[in-house]
Structure formats: C-alpha cells, structure tokens
LOMAR-55391 format. One record per residue (C-alpha): residue in three letters; x, y, z negated. Coordinates in nm, 2 decimals, decimal comma. Each point is the difference from the previous one (the first is absolute). Layout:
residues N
<torfi><res>ala</res><px>X</px><py>Y</py><pz>Z</pz></torfi>
...
//
This chain:
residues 67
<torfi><res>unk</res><px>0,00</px><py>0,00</py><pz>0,00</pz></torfi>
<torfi><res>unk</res><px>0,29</px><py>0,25</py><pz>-0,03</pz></torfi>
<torfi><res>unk</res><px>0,17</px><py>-0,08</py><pz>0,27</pz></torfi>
<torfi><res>unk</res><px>-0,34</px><py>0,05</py><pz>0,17</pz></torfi>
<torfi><res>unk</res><px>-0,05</px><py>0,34</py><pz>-0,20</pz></torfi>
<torfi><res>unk</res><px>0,36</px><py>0,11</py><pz>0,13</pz></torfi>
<torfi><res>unk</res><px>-0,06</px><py>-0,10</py><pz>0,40</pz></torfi>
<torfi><res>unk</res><px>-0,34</px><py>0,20</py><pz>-0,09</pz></torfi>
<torfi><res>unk</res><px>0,19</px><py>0,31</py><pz>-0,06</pz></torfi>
<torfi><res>unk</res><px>0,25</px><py>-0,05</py><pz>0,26</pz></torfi>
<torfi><res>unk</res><px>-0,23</px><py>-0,01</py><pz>0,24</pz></torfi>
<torfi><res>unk</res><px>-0,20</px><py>0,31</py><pz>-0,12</pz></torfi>
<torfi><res>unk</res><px>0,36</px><py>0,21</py><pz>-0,02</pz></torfi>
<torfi><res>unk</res><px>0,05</px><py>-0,13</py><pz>0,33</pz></torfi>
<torfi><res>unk</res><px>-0,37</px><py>0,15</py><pz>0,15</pz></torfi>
<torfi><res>unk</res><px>0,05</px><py>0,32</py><pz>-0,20</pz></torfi>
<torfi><res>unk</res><px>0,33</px><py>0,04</py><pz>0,20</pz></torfi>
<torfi><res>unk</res><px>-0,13</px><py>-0,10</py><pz>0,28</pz></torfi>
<torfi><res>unk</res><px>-0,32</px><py>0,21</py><pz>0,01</pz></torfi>
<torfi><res>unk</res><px>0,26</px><py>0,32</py><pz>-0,09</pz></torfi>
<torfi><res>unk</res><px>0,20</px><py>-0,06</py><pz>0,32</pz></torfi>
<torfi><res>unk</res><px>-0,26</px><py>-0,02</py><pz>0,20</pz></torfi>
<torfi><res>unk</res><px>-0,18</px><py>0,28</py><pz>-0,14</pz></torfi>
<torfi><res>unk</res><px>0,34</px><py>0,23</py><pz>0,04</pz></torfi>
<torfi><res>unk</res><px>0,01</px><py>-0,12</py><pz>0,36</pz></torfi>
<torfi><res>unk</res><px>-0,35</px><py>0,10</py><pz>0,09</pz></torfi>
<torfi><res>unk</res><px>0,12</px><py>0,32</py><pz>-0,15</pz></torfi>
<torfi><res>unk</res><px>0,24</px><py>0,02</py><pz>0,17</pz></torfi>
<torfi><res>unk</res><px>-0,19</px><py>-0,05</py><pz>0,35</pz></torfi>
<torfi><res>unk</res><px>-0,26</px><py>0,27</py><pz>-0,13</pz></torfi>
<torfi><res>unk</res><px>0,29</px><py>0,23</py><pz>0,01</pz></torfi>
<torfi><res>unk</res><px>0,14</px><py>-0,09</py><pz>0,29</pz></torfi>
<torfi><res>unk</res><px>-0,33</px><py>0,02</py><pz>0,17</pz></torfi>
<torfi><res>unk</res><px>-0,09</px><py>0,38</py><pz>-0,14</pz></torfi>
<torfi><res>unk</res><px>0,36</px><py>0,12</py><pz>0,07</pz></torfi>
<torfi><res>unk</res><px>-0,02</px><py>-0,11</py><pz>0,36</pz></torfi>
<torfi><res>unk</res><px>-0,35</px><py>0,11</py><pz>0,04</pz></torfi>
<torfi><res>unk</res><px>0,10</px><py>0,34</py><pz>-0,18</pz></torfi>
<torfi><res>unk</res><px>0,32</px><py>0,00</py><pz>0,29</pz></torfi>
<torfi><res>unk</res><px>-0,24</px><py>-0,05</py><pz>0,24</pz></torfi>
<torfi><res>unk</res><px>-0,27</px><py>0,30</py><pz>-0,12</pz></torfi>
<torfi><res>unk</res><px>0,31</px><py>0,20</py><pz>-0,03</pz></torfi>
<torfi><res>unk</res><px>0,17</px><py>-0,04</py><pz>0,39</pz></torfi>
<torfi><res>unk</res><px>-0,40</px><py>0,04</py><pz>0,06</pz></torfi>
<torfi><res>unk</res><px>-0,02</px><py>0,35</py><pz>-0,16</pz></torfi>
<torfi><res>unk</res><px>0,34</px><py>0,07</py><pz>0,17</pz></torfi>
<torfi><res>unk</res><px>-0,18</px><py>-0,05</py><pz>0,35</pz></torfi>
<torfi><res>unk</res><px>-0,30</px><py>0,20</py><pz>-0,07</pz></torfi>
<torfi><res>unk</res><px>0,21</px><py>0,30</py><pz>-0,15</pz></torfi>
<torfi><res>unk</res><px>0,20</px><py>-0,01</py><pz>0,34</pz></torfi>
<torfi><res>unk</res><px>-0,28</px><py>-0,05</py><pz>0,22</pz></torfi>
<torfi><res>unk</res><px>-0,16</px><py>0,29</py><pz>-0,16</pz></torfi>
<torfi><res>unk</res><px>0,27</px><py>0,25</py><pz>0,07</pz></torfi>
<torfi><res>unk</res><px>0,01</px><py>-0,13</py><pz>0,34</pz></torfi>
<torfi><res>unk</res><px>-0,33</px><py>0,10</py><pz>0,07</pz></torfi>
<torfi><res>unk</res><px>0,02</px><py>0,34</py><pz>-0,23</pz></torfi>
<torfi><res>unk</res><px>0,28</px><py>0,08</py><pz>0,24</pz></torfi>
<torfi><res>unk</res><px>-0,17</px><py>-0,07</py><pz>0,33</pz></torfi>
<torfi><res>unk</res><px>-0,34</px><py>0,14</py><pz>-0,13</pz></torfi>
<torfi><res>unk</res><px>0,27</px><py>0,34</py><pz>-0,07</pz></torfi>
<torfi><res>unk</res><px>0,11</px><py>-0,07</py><pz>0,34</pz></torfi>
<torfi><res>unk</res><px>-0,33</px><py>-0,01</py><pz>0,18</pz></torfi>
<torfi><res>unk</res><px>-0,12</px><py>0,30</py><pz>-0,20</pz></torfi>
<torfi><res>unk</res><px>0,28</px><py>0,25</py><pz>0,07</pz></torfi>
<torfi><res>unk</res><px>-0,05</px><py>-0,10</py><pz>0,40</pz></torfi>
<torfi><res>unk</res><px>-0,35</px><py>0,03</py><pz>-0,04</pz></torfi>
<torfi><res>unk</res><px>0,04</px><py>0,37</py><pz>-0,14</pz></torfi>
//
C-alpha cells in the first residue's frame, strides 16, 4: 500500500509538471500569435499612413492645377 501511495504521488508530481509545461507553451503561442498579429496591424498602419500622403499630395497636386 505504500509503495502504491508513493507511485500515487509520483504520478500526480508528474501531471502537475506536465500540465505546467504545457500550459507555459500555450502561452507561449498566445504570444507569439499577438506579437505577430500586432507586427502585422503595425506594417498595416505603416501602409495606410503612406498611402494617405500619397493621395494628400496628388489631391494638392490636382488642386493647385485646378486653380
């Protein structure tokens, strides 16, 4: 029965370790998932800001030949 009790606890240290490993790699992949995603919404931004200047400019453009 003690030997039994001691394989019993064994085995629960060994889930307990095992549920933290997998629980600090799933955090891990959450991370890695928002920081890419965040990358991604960033270069997005980046686009929009340039694409918006470009068409300020030629708006400017069109406007002063206009006049």
């Amino acid at each position: 029965m003690d030997k039994l009790f001691r394989l019993t606890k064994k085995n629960n240290k060994a889930i307990i370790y095992n549920n933290v490993i997998i629980t600090t790699l799933a955090l891990a992949v959450q991370k890695s998932f928002a920081l890419r995603w965040l990358g991604r919404l960033r270069e997005w931004l980046k686009s929009v800001r340039v694409r918006t200047r470009l068409g300020n400019s030629l708006l400017g453009t069109t406007l002063e030949n206009e006049m």
